[in-house]
C-alpha positions as a Python dict, from the first residue, in 0.01 Angstrom:
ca = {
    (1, 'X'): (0, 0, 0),
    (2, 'X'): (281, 232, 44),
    (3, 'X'): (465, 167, -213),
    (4, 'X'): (165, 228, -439),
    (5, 'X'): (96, 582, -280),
    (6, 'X'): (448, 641, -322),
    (7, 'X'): (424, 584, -727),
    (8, 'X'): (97, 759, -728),
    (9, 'X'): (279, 1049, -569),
    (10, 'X'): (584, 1001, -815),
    (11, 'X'): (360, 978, -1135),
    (12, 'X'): (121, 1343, -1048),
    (13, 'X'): (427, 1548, -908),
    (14, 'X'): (514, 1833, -1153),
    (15, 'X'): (808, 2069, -1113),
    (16, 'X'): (742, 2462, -1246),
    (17, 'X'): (1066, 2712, -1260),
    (18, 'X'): (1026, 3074, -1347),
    (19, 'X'): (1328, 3307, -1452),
    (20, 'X'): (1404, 3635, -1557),
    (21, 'X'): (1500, 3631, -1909),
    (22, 'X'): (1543, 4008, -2011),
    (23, 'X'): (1424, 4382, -1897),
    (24, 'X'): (1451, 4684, -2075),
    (25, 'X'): (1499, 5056, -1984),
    (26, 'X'): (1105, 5073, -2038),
    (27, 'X'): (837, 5143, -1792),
    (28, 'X'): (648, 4815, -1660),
    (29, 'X'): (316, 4846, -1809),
    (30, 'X'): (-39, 4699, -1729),
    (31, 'X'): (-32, 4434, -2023),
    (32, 'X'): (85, 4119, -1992),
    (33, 'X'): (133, 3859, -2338),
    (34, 'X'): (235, 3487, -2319),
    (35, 'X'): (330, 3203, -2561),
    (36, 'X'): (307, 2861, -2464),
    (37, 'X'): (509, 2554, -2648),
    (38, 'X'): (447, 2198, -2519),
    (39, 'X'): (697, 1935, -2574),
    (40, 'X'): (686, 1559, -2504),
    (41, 'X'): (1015, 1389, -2365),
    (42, 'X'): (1204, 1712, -2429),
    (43, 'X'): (1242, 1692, -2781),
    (44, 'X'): (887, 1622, -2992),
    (45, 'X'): (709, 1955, -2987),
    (46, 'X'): (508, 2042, -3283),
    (47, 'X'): (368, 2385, -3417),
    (48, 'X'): (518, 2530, -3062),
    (49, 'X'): (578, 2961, -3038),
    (50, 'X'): (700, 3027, -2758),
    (51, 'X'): (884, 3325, -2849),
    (52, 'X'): (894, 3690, -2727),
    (53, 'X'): (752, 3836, -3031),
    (54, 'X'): (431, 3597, -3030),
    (55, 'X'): (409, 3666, -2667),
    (56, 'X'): (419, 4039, -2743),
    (57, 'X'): (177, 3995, -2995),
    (58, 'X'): (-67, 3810, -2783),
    (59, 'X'): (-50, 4091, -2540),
    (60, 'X'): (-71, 4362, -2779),
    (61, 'X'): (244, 4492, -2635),
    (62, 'X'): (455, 4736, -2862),
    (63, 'X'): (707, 4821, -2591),
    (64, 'X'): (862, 4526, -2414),
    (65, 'X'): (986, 4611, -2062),
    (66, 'X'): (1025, 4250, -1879),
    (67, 'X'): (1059, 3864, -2002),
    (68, 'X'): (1012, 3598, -1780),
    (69, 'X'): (1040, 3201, -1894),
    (70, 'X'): (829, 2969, -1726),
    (71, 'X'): (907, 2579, -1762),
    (72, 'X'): (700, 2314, -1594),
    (73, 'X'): (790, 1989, -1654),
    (74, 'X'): (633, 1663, -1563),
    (75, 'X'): (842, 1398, -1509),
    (76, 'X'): (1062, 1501, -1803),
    (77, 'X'): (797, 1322, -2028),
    (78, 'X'): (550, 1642, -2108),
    (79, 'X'): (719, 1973, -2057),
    (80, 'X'): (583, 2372, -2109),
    (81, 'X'): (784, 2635, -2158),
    (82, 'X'): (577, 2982, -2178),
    (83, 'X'): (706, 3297, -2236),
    (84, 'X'): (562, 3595, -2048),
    (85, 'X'): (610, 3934, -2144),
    (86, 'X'): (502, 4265, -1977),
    (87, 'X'): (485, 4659, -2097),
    (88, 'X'): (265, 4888, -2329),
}
């Protein structure tokens, strides 16, 4: 029984990371824009933008002031990496 709660624990857990990427001599605006690109075992991803400029785009943000990167990552097999950008 504990060794089965142990693998059910092992199999949900998740791991997320956020870092600062970038910032820019530009005032932090209100808007915020993310891209999102979802990978399986690290290397398969398909169709995937996870770029600035999409992120930019998707926020209608003209002047970039901050980039984060966001990676969560589930067991190495499905992994996210989203790009968040904030300005005006």
């Amino acid at each position: 029984m504990i060794v089965a709660a142990c693998l059910v624990t092992v199999l949900l857990s998740a791991c997320a990371l956020t870092l600062p990427v970038g910032a820019t001599s530009n005032p932090v605006g209100k808007k915020v824009g993310t891209a999102t690109a979802t990978g399986f075992l690290q290397v398969l991803f398909f169709n995937a933008d996870a770029s600035i400029q999409t992120a930019a785009k998707n926020g209608g943000i003209t002047k970039i002031s901050t980039v984060d990167l966001k990676q969560t990552s589930i067991l190495g097999l499905l992994v996210t990496y989203e790009t968040i950008v904030t300005g005006e």
